[in-house]
Structures are given as structure tokens and as C-alpha cells.
ROMI-874048 format. One line per 4 residues: number of its first residue (from 0); their letters; for each residue x, y, z of N, C-alpha, C, O, CB. Coordinates in steps of 0.001 Angstrom, whole numbers, always signed. Atoms other than C-alpha are relative to their C-alpha. Glycine has a CB too. Layout:
NUM = A = X:Y:Z:X:Y:Z:X:Y:Z:X:Y:Z:X:Y:Z  ...
END
This chain:
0 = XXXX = +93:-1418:+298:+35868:-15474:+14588:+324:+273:-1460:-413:+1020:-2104:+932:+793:+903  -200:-372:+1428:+37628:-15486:+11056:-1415:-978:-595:-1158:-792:-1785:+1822:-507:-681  +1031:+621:+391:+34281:-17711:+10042:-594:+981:+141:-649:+1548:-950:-438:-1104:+507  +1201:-1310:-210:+31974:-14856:+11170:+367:+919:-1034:-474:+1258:-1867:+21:+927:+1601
4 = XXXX = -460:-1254:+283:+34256:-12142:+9817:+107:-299:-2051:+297:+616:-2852:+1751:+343:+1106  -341:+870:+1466:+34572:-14371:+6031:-1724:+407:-452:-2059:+1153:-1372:+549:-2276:+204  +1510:-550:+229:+30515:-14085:+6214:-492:+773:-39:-1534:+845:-691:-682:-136:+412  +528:-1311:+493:+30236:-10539:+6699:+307:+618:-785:-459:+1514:-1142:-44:+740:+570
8 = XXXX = -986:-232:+1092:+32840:-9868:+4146:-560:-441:-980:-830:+384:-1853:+1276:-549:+89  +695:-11:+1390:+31217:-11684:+1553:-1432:+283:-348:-1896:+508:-1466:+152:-1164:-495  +1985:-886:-382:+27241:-10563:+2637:-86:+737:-110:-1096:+1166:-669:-859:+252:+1086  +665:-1289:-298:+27734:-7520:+3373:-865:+759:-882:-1266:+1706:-205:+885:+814:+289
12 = XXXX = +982:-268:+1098:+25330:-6416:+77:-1696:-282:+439:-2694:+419:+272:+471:-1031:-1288  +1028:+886:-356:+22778:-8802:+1439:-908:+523:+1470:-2105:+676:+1714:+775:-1479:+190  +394:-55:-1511:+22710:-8061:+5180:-594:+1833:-235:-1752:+2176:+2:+1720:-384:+1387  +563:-1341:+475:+22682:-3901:+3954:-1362:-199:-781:-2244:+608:-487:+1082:+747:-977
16 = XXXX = +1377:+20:+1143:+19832:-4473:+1677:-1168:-564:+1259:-2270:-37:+1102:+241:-1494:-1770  +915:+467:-923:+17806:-6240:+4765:-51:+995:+906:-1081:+1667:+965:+290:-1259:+581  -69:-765:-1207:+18906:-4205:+7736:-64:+1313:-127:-357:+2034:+826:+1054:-234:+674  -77:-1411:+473:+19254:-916:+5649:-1533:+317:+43:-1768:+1178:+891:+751:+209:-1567
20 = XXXX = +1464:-496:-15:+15163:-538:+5054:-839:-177:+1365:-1938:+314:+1623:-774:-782:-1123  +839:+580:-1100:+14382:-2219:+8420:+312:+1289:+871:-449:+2168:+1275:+475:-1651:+677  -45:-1631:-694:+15932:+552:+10125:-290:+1475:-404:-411:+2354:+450:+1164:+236:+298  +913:-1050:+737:+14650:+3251:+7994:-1471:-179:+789:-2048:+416:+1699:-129:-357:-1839
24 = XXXX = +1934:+194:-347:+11069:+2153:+8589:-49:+647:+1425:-618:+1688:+1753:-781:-2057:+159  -111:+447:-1507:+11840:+1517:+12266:-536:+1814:+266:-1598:+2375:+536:+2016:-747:+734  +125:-1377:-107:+13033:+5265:+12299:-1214:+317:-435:-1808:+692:+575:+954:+717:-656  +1193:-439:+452:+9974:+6084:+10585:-1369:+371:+697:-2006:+1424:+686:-214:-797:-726
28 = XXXX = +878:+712:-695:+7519:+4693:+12503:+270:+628:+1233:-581:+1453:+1565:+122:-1484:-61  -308:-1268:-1237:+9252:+6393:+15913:-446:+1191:-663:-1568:+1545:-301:+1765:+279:+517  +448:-1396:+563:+8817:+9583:+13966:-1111:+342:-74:-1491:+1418:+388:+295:+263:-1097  +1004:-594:+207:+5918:+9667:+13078:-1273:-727:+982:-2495:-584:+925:-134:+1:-1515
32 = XXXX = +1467:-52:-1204:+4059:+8153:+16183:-811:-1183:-697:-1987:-1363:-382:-1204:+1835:+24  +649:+1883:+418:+3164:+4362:+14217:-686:-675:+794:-875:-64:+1847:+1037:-1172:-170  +684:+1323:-508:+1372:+1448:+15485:+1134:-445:+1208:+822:-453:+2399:-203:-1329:-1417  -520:+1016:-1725:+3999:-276:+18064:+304:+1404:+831:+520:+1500:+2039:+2033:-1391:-75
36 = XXXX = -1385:-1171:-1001:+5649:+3275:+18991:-1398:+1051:+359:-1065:+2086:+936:+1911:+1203:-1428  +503:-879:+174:+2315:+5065:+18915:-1410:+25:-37:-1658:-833:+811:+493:+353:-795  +1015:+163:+71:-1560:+5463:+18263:-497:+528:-1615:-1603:+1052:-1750:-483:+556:+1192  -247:-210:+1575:-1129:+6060:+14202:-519:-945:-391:-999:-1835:+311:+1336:+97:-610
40 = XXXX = +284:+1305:+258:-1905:+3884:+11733:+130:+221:-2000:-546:+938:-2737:-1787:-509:+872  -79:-93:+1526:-753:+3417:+7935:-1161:+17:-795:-1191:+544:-1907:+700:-1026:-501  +877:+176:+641:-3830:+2652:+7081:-1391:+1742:+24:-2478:+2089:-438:-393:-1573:+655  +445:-1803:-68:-4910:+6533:+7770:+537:+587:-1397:-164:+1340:-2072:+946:+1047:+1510
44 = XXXX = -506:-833:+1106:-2805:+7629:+4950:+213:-322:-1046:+816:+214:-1975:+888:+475:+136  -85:+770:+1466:-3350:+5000:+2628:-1238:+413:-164:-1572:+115:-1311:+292:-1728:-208  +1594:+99:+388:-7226:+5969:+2762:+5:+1266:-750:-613:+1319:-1812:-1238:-42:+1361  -1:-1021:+928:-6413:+9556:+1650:+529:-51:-998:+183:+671:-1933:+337:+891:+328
48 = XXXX = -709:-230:+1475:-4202:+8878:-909:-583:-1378:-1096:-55:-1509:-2200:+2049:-78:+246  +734:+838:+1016:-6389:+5917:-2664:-646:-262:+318:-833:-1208:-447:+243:-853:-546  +1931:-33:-131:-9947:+5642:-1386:-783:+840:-93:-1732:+687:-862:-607:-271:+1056  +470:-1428:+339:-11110:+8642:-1343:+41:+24:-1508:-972:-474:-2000:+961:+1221:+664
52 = XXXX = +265:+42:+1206:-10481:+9045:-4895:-868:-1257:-872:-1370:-1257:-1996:+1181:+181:-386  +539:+912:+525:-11815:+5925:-5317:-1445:-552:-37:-2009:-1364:-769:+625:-650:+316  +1149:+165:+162:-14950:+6240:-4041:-671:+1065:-886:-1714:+899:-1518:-474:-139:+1165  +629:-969:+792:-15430:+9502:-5669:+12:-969:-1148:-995:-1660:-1306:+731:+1501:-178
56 = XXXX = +590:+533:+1126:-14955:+7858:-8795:-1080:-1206:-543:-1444:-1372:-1707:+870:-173:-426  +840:+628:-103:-17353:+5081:-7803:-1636:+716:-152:-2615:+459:-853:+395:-572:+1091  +1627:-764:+70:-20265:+7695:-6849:-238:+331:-1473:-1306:-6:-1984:-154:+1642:+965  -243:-267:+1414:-19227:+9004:-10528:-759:-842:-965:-1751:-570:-1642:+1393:-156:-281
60 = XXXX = +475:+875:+842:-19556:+5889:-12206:-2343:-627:+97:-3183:-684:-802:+1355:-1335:+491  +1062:+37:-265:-23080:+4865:-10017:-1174:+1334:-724:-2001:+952:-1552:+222:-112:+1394  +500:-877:+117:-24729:+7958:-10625:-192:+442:-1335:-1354:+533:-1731:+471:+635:+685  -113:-378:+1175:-23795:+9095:-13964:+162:-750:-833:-874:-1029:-1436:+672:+676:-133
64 = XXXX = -579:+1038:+1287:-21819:+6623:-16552:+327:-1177:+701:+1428:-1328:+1231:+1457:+528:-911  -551:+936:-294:-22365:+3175:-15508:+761:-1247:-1196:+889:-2467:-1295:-966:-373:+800  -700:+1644:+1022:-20424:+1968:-18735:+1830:-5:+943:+2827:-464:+385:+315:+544:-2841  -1120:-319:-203:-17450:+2793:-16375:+176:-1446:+969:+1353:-1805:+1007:+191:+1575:+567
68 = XXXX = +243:+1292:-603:-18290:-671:-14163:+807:-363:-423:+1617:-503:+493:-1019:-760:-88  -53:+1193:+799:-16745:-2720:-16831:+1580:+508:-336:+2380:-416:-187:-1293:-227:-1385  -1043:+155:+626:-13534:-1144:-18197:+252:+1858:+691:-699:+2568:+1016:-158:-581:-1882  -121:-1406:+271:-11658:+2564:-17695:+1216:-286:+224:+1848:-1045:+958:-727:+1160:+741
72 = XXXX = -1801:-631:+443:-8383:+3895:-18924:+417:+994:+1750:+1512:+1226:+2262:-104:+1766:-2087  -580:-881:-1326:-8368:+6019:-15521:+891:-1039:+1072:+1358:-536:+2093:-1506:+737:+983  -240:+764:-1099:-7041:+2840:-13618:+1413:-524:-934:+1663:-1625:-1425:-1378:-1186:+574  -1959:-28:+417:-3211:+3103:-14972:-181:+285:-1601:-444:+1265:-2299:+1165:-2009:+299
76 = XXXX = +163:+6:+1533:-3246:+1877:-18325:-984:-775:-650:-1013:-1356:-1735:+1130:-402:-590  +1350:+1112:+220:-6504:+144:-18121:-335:-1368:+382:+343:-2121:+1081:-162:-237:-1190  +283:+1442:-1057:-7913:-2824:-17062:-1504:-62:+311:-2343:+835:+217:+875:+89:+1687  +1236:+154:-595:-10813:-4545:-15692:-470:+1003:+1322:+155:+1627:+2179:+18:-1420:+389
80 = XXXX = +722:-920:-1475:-13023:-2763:-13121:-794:-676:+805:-1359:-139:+1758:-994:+1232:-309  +1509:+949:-388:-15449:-5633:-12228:+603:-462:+924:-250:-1171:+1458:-777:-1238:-1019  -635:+871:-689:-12947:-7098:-9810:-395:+1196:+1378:-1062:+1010:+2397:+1756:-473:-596  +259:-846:-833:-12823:-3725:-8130:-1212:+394:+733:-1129:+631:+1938:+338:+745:-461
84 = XXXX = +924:-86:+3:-16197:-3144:-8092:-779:-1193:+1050:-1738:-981:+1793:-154:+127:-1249  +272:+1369:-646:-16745:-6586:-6533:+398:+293:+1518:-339:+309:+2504:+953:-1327:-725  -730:+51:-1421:-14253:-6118:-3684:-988:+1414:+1246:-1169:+1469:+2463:+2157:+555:-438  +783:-1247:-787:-16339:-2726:-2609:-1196:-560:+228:-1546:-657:+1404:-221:+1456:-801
88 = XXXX = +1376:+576:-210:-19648:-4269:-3051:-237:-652:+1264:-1056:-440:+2158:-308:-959:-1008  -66:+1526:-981:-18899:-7293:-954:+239:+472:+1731:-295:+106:+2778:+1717:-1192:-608  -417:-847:-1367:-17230:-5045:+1827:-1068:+1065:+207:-1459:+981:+1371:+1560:+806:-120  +1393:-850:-605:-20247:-2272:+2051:-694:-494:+522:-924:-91:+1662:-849:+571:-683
92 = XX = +537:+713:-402:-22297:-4764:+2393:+67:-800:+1463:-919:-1380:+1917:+79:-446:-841  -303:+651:-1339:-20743:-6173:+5818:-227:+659:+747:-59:+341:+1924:+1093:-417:+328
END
């Protein structure tokens, strides 16, 4: 027992930092009606908050300015686009 009690004493940082977000979520996930607890699905509210914009700015680029394919400052602080562009292609296509 003082072996156990020596390990939570000097963890306890460790074990909080693991068990602290796991039960957050957990709660979360009950709340809001998730995947194991529910008929939800994260992937609902990841589509509004970054696909959607993302295809708009795809139709954008197709349609109007395709120098936007290749490079745009709209994607943080810039960066390639061809990767992106790739990953959509490849997936419409299926």
C-alpha cells in the first residue's frame, strides 16, 4: 500500500493530465449525444466548420482564378495548395 500511495504522490501531474481530458471528453460526448452514447458524430461539425468553406473556396478557385491551385495566403500563412487539391480530387472521384 505505501508503494501504491509513493506512486500517486509522485504522478499525480501525470495521471491528472491523462484522466483530466479523458473525463472531460467522456462528459462531452454523454452531453451531447456522441458516437458510443448516441447517434452524433464529430465528423458533423467538423464539416461545417472546415469543408464547407473549403469547398466554397474550391468552386472559387475552379470557376474564376485558377492561379489559386498552386499557392494562397488564405490557408494560414500560406502554403502549398496542390496537396489539397489532390486529396479532393482523388476523393470526388470515388
Amino acid at each position: 500500500m505505501s508503494k501504491l500511495r509513493t506512486y500517486f504522490s509522485r504522478n499525480y501531474p501525470l495521471l491528472l493530465s491523462f484522466w483530466g481530458p479523458l473525463v472531460l471528453m467522456l462528459g462531452y460526448f454523454v452531453y451531447r449525444q456522441m458516437y458510443p452514447f448516441g447517434k452524433e458524430s464529430l465528423l458533423t461539425v467538423d464539416l461545417g466548420q472546415q469543408y464547407v468553406d473549403f469547398f466554397q473556396y474550391y468552386r472559387q478557385t475552379i470557376l474564376h482564378d485558377p492561379s489559386g491551385l498552386f499557392y494562397s495566403f488564405s490557408k494560414a500563412i500560406g502554403g502549398e495548395m496542390l496537396g489539397e487539391w489532390l486529396i479532393i480530387c482523388c476523393h470526388l472521384s470515388t
